[in-house]
PDB file of N, H, CA, C and O in Angstrom:
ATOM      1  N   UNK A   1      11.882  16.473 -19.165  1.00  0.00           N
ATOM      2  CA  UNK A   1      11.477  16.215 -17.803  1.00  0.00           C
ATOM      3  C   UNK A   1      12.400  17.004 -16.875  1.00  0.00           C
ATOM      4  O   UNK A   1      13.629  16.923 -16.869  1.00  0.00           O
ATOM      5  N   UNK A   2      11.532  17.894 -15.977  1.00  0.00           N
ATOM      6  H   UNK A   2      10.534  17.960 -15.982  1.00  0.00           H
ATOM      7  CA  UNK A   2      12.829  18.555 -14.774  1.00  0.00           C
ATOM      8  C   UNK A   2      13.098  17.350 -13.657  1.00  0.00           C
ATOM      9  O   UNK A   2      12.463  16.362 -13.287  1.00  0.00           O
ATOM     10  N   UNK A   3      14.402  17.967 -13.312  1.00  0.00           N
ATOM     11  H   UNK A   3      14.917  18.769 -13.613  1.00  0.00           H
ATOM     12  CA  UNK A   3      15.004  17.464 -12.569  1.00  0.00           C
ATOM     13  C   UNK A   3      14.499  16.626 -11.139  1.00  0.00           C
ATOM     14  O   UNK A   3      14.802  15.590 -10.548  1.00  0.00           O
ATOM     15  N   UNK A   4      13.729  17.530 -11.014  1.00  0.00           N
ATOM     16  H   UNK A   4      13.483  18.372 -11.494  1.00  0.00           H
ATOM     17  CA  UNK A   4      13.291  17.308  -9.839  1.00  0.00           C
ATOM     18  C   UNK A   4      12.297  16.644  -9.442  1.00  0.00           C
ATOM     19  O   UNK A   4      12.061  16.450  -8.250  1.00  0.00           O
ATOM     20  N   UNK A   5      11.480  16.142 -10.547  1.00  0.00           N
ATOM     21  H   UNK A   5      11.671  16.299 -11.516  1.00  0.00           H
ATOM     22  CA  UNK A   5      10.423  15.071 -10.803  1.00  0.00           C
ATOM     23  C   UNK A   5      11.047  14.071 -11.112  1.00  0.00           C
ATOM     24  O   UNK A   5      10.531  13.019 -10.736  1.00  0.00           O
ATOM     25  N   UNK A   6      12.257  13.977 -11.829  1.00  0.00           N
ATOM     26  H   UNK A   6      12.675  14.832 -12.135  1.00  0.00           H
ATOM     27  CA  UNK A   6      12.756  12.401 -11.774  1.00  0.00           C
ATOM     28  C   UNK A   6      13.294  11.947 -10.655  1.00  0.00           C
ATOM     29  O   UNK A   6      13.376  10.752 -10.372  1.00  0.00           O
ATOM     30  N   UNK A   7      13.739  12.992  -9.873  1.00  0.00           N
ATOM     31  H   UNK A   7      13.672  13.963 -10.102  1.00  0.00           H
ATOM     32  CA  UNK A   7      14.191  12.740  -8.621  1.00  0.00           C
ATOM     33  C   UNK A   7      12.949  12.149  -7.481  1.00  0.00           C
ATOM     34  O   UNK A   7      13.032  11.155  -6.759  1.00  0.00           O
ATOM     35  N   UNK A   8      12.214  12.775  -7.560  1.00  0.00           N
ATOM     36  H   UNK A   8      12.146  13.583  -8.146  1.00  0.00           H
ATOM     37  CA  UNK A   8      10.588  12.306  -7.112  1.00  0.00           C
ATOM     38  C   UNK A   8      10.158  10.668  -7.556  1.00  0.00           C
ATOM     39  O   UNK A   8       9.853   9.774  -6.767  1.00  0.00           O
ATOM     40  N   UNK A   9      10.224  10.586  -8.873  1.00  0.00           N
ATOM     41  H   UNK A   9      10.471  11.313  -9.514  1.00  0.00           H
ATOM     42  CA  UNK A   9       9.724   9.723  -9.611  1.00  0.00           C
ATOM     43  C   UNK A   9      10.709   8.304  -8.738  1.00  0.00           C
ATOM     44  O   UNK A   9      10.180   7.305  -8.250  1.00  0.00           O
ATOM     45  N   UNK A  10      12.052   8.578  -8.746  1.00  0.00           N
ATOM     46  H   UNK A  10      12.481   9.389  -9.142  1.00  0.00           H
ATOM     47  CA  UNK A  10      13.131   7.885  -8.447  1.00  0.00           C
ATOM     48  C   UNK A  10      12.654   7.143  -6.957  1.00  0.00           C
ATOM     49  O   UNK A  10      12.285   5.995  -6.708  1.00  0.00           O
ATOM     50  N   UNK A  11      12.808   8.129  -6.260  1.00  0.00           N
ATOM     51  H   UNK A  11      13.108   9.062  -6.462  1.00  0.00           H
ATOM     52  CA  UNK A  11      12.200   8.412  -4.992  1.00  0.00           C
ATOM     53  C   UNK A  11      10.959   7.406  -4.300  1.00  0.00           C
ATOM     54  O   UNK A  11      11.158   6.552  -3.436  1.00  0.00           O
ATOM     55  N   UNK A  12       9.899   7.684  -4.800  1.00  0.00           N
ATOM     56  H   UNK A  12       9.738   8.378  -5.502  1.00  0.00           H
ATOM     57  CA  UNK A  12       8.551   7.179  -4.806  1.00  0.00           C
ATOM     58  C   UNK A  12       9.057   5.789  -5.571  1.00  0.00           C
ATOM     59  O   UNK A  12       8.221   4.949  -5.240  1.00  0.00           O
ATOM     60  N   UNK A  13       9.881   5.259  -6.301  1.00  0.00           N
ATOM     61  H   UNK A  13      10.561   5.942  -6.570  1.00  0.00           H
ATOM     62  CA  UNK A  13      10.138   3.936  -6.833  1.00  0.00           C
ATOM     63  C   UNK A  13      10.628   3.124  -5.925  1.00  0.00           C
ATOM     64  O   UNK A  13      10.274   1.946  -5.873  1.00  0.00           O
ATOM     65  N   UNK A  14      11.736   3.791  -4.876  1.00  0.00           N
ATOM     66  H   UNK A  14      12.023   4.748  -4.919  1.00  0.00           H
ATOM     67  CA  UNK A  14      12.577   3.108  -3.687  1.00  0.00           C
ATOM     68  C   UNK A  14      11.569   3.135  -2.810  1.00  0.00           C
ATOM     69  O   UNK A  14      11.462   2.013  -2.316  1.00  0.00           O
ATOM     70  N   UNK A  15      10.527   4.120  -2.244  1.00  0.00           N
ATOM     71  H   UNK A  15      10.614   5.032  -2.645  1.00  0.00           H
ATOM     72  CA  UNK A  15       9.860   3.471  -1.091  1.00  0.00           C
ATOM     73  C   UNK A  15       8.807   1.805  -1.657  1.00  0.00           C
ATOM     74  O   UNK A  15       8.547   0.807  -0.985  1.00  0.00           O
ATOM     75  N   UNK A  16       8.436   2.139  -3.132  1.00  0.00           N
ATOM     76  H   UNK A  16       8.647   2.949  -3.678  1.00  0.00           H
ATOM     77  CA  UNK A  16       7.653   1.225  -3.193  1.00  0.00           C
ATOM     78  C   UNK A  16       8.430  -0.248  -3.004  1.00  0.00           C
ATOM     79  O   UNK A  16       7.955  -1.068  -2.218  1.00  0.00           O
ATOM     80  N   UNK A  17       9.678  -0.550  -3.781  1.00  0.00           N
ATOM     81  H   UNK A  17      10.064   0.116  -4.419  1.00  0.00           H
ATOM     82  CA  UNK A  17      10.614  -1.714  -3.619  1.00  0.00           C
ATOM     83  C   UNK A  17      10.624  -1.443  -1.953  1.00  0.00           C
ATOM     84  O   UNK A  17       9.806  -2.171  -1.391  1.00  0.00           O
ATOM     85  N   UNK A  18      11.165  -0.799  -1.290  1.00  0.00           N
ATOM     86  H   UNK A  18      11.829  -0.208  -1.746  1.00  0.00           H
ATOM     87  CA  UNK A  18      11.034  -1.020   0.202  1.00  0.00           C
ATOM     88  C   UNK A  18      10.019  -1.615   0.623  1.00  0.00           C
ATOM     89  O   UNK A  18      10.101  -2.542   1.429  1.00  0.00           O
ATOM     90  N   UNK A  19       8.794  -1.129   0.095  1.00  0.00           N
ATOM     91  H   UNK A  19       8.728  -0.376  -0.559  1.00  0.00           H
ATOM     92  CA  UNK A  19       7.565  -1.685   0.849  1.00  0.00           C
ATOM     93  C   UNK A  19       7.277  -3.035   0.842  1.00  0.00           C
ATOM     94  O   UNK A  19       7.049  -3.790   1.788  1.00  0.00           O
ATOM     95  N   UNK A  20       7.321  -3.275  -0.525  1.00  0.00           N
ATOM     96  H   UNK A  20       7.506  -2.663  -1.293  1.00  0.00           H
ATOM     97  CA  UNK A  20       7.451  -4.597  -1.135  1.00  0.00           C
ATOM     98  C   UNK A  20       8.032  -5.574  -0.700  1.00  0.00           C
ATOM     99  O   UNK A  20       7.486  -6.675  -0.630  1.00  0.00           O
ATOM    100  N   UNK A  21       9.548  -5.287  -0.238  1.00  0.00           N
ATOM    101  H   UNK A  21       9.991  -4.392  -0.295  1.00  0.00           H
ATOM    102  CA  UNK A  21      10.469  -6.473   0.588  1.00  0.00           C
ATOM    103  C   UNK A  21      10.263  -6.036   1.789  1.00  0.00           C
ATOM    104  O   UNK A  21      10.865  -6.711   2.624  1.00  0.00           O
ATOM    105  N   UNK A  22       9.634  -5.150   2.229  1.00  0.00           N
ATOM    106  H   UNK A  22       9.145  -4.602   1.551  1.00  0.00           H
ATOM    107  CA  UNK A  22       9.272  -5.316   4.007  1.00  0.00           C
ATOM    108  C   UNK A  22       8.267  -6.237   4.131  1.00  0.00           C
ATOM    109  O   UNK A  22       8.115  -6.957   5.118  1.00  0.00           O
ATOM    110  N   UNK A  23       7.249  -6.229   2.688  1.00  0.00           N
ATOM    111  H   UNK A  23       7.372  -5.644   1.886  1.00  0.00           H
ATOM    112  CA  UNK A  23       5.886  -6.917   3.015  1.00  0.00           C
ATOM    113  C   UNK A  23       5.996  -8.298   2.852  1.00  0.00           C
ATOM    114  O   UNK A  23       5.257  -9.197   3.253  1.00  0.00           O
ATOM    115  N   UNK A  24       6.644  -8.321   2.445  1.00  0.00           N
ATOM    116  H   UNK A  24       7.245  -7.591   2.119  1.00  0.00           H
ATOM    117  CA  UNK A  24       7.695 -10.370   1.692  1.00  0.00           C
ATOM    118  C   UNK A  24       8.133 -11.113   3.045  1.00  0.00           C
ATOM    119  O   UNK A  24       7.737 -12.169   3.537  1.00  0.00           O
ATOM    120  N   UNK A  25       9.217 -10.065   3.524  1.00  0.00           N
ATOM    121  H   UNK A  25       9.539  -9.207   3.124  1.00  0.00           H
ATOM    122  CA  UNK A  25      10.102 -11.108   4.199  1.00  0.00           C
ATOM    123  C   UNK A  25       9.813 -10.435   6.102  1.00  0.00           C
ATOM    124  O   UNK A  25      10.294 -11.187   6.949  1.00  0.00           O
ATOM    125  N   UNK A  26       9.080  -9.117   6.666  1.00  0.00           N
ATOM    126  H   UNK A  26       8.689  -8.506   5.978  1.00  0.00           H
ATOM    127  CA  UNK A  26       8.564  -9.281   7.520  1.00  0.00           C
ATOM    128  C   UNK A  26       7.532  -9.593   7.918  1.00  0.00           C
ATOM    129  O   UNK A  26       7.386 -10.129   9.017  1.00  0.00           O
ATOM    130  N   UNK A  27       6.401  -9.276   6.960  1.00  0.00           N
ATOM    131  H   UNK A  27       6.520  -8.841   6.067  1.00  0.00           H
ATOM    132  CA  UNK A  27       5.085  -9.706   7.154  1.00  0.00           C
ATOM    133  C   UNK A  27       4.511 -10.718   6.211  1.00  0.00           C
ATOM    134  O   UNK A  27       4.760 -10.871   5.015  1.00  0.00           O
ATOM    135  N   UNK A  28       3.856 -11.245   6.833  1.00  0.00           N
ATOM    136  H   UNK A  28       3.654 -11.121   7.804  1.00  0.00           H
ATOM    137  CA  UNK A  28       3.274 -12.609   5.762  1.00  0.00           C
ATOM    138  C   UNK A  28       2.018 -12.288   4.690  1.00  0.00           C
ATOM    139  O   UNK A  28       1.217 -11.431   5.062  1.00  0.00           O
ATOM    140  N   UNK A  29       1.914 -12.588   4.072  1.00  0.00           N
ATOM    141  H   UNK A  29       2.564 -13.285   3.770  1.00  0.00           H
ATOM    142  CA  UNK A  29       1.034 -12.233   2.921  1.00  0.00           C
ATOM    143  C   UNK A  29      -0.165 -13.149   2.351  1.00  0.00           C
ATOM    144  O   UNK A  29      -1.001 -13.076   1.450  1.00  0.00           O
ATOM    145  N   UNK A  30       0.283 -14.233   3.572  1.00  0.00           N
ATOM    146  H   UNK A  30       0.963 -14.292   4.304  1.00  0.00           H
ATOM    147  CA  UNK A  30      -1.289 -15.181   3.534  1.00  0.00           C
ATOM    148  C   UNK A  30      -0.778 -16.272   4.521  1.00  0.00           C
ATOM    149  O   UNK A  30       0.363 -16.597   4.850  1.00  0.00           O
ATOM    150  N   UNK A  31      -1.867 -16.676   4.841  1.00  0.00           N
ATOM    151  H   UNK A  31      -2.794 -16.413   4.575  1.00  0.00           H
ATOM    152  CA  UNK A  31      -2.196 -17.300   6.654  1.00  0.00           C
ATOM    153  C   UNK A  31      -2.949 -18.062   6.684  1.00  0.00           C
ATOM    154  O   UNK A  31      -3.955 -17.711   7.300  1.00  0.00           O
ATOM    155  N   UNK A  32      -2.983 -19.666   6.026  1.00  0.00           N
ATOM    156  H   UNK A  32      -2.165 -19.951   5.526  1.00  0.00           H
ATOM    157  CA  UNK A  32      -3.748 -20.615   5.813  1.00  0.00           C
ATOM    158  C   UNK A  32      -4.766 -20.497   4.879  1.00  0.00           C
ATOM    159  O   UNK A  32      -5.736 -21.254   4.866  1.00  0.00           O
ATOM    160  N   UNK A  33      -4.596 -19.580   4.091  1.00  0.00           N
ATOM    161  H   UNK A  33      -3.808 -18.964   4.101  1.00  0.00           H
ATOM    162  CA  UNK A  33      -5.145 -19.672   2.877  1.00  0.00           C
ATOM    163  C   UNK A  33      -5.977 -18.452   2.825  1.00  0.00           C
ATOM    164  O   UNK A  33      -6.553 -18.175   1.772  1.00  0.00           O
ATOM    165  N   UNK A  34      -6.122 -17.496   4.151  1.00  0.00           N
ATOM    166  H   UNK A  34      -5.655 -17.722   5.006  1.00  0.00           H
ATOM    167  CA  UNK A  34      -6.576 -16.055   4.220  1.00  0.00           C
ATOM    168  C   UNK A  34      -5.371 -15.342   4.101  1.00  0.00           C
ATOM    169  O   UNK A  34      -4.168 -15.602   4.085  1.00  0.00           O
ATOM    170  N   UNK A  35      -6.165 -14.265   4.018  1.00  0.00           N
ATOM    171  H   UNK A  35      -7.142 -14.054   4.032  1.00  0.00           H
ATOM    172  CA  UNK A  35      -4.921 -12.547   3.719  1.00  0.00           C
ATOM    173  C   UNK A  35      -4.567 -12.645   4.888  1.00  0.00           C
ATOM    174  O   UNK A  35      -5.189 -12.804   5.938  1.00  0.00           O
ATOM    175  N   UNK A  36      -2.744 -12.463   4.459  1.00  0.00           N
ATOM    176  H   UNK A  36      -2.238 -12.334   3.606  1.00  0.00           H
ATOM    177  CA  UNK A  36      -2.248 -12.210   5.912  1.00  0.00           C
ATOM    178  C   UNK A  36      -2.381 -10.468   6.291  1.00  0.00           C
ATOM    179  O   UNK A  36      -3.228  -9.647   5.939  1.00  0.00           O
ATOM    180  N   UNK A  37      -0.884 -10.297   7.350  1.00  0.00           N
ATOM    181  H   UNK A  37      -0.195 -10.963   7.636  1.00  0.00           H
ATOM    182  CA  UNK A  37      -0.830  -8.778   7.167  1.00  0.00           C
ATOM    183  C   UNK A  37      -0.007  -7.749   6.666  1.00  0.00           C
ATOM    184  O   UNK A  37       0.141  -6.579   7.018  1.00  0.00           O
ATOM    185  N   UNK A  38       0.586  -8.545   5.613  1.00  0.00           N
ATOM    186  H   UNK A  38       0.466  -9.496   5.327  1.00  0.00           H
ATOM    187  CA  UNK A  38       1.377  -8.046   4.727  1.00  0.00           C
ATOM    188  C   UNK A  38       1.036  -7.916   3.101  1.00  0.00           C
ATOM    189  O   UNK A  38       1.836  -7.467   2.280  1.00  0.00           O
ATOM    190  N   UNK A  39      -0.648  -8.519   2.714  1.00  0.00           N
ATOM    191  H   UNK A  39      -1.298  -8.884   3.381  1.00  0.00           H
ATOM    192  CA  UNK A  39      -1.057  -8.159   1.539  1.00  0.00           C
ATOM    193  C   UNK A  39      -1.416  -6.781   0.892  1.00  0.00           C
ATOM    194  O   UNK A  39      -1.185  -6.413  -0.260  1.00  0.00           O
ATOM    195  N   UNK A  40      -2.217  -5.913   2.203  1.00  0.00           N
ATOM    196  H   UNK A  40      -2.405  -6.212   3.139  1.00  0.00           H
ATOM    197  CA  UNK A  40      -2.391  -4.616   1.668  1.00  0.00           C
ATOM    198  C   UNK A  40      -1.811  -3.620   1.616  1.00  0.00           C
ATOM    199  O   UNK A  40      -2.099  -2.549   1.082  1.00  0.00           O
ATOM    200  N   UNK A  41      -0.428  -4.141   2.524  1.00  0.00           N
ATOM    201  H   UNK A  41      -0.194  -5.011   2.958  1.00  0.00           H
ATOM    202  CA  UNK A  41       1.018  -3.096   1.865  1.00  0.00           C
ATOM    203  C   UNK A  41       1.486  -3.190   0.786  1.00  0.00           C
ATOM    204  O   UNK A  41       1.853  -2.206   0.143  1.00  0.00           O
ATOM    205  N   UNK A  42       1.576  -4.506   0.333  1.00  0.00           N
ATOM    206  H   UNK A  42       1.279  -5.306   0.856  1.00  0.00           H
ATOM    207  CA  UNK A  42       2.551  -5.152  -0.898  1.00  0.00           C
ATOM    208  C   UNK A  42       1.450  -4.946  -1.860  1.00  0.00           C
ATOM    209  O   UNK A  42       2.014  -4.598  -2.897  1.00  0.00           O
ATOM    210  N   UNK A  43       0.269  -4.975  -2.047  1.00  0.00           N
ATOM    211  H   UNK A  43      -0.190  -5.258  -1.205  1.00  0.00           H
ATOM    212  CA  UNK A  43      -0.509  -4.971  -3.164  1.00  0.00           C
ATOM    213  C   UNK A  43      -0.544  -3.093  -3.466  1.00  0.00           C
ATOM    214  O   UNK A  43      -0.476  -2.668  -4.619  1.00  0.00           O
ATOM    215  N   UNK A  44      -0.637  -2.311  -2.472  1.00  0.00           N
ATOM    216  H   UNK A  44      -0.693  -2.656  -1.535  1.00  0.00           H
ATOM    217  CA  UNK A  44      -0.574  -0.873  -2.704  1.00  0.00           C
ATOM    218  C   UNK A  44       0.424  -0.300  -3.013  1.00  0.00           C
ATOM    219  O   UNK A  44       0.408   0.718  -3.705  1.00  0.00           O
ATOM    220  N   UNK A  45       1.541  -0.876  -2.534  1.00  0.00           N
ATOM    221  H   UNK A  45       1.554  -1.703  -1.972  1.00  0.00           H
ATOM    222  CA  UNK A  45       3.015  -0.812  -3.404  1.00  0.00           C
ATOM    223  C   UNK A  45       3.626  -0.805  -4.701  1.00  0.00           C
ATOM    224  O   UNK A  45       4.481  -0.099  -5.236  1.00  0.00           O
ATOM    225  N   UNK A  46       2.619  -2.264  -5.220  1.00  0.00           N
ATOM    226  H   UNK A  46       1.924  -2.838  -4.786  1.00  0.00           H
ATOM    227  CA  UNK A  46       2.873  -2.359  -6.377  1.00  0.00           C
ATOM    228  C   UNK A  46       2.071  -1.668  -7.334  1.00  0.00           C
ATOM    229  O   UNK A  46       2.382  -1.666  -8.525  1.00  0.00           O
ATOM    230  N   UNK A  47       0.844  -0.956  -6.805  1.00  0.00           N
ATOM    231  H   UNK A  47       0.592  -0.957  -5.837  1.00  0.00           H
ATOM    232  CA  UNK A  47      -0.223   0.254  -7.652  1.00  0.00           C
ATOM    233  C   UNK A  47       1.035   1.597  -7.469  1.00  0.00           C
ATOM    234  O   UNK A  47       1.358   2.274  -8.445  1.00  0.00           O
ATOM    235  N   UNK A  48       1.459   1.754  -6.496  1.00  0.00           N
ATOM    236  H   UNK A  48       1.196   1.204  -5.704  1.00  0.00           H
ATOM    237  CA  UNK A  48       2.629   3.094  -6.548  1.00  0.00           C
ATOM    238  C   UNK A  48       3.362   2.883  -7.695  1.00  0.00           C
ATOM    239  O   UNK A  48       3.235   3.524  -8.739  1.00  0.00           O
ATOM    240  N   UNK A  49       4.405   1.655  -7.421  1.00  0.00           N
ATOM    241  H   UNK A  49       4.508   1.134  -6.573  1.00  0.00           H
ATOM    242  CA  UNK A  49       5.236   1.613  -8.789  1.00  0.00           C
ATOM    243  C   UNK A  49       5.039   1.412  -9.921  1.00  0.00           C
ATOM    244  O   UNK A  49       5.892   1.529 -10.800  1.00  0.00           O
ATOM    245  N   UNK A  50       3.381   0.933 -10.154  1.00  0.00           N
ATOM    246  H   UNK A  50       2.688   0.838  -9.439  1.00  0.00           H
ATOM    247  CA  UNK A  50       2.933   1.033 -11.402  1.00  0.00           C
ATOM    248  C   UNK A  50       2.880   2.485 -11.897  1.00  0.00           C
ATOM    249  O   UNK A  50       3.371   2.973 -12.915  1.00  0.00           O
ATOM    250  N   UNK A  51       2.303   2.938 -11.113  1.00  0.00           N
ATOM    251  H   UNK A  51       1.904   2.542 -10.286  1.00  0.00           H
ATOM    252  CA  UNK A  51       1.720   4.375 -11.415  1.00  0.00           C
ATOM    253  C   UNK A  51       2.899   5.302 -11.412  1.00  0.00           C
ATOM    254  O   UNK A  51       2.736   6.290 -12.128  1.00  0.00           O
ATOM    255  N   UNK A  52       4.051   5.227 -10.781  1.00  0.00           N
ATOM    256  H   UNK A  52       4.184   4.424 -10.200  1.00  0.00           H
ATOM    257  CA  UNK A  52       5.042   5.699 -10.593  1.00  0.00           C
ATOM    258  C   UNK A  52       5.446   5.602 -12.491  1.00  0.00           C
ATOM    259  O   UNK A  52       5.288   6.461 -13.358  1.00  0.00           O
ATOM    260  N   UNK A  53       5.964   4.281 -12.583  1.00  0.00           N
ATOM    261  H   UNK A  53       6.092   3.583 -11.879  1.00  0.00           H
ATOM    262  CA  UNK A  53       6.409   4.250 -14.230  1.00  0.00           C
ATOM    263  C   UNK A  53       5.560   4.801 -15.071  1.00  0.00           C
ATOM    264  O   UNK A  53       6.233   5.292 -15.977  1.00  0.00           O
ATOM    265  N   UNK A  54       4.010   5.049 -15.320  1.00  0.00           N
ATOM    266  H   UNK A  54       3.463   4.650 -14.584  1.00  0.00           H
ATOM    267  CA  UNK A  54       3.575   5.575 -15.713  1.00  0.00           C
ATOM    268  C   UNK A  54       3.976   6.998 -15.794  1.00  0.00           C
ATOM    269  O   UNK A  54       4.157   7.511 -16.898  1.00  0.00           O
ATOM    270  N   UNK A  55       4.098   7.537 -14.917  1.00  0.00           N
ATOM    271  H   UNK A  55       3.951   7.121 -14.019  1.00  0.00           H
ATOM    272  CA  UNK A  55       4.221   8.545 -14.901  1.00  0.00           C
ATOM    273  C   UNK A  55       5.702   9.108 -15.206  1.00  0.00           C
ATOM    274  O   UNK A  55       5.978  10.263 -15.531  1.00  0.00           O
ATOM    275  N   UNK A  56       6.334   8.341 -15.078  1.00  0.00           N
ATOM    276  H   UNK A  56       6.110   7.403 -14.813  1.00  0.00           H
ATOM    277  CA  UNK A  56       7.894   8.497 -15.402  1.00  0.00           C
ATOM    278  C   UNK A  56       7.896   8.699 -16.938  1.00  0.00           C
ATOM    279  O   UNK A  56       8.286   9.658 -17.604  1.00  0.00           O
ATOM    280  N   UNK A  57       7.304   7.426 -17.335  1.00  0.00           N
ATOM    281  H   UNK A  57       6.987   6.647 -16.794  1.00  0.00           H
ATOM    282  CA  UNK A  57       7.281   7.357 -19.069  1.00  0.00           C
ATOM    283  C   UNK A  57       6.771   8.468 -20.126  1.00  0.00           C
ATOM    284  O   UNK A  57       7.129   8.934 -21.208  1.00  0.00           O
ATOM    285  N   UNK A  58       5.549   8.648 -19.029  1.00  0.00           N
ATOM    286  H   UNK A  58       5.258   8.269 -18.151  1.00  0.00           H
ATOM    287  CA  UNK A  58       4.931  10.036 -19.680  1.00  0.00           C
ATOM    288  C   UNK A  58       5.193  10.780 -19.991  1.00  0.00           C
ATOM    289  O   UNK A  58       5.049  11.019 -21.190  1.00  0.00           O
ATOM    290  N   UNK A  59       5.857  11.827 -19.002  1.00  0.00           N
ATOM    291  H   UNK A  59       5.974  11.633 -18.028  1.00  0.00           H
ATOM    292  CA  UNK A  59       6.921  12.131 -18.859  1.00  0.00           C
ATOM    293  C   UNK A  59       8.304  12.555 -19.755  1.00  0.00           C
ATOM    294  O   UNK A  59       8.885  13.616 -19.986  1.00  0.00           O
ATOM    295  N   UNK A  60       8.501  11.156 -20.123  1.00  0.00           N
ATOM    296  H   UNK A  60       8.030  10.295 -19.936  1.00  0.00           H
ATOM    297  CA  UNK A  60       9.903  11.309 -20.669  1.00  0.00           C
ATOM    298  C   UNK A  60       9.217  11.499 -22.523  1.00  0.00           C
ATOM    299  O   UNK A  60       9.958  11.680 -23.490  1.00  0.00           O
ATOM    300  N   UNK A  61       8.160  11.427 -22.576  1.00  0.00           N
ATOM    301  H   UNK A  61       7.559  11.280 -21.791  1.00  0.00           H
ATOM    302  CA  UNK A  61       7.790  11.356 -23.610  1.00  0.00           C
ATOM    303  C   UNK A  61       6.871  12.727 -24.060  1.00  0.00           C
ATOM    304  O   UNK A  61       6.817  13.043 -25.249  1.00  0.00           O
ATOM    305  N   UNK A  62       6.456  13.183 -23.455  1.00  0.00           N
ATOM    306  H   UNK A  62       6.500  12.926 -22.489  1.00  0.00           H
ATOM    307  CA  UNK A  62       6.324  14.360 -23.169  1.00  0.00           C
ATOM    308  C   UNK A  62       6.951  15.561 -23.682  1.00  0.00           C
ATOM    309  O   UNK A  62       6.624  16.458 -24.459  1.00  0.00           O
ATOM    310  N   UNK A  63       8.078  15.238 -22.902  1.00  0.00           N
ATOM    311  H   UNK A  63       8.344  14.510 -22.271  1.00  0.00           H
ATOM    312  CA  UNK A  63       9.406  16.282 -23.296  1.00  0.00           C
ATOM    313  C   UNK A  63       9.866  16.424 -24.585  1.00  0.00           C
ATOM    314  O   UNK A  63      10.080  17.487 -25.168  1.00  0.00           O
ATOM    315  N   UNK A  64      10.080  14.743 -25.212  1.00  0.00           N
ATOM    316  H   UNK A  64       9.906  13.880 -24.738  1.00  0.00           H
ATOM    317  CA  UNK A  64      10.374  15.171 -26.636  1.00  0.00           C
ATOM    318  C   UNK A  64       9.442  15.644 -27.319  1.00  0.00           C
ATOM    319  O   UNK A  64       9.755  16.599 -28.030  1.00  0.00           O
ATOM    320  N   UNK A  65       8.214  15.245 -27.354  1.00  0.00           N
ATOM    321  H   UNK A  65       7.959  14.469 -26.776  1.00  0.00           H
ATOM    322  CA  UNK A  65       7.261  16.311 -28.075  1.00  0.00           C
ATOM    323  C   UNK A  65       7.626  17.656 -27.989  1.00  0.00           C
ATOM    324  O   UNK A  65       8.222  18.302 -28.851  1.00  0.00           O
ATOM    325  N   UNK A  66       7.289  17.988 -27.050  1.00  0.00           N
ATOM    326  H   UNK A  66       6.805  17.464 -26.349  1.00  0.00           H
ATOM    327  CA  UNK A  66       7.325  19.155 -27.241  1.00  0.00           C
ATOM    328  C   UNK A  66       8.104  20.069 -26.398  1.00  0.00           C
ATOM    329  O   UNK A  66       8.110  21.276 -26.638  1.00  0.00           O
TER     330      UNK A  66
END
């Protein structure tokens, strides 16, 4: 893996944890039992850092192949 994609990878991991505890503890994430306005940050956040590790793993696996 180059350098500079893990650095990316790294990267794109901290905004998603950012997003995540902005969406927690400034915005609410449900409002009497509806979506608040902090669900469709925190839910798209956590598709980044999924996809983020995905791609990290890949990646690292990748390399030793080949």
């Amino acid at each position: 893996m180059k350098r500079w994609s893990l650095g990316l990878y790294i990267a794109l991991l901290v905004i998603s944890v950012l997003i995540i505890y902005n969406s927690i503890t400034e915005l609410s994430l449900s409002e009497y039992g509806q979506p608040g306005s902090g669900l469709l940050p925190f839910l798209l956040a956590i598709i980044l850092a999924a996809l983020t590790l995905i791609l990290l793993f890949t990646g690292e696996f990748k390399n030793g192949e080949g």
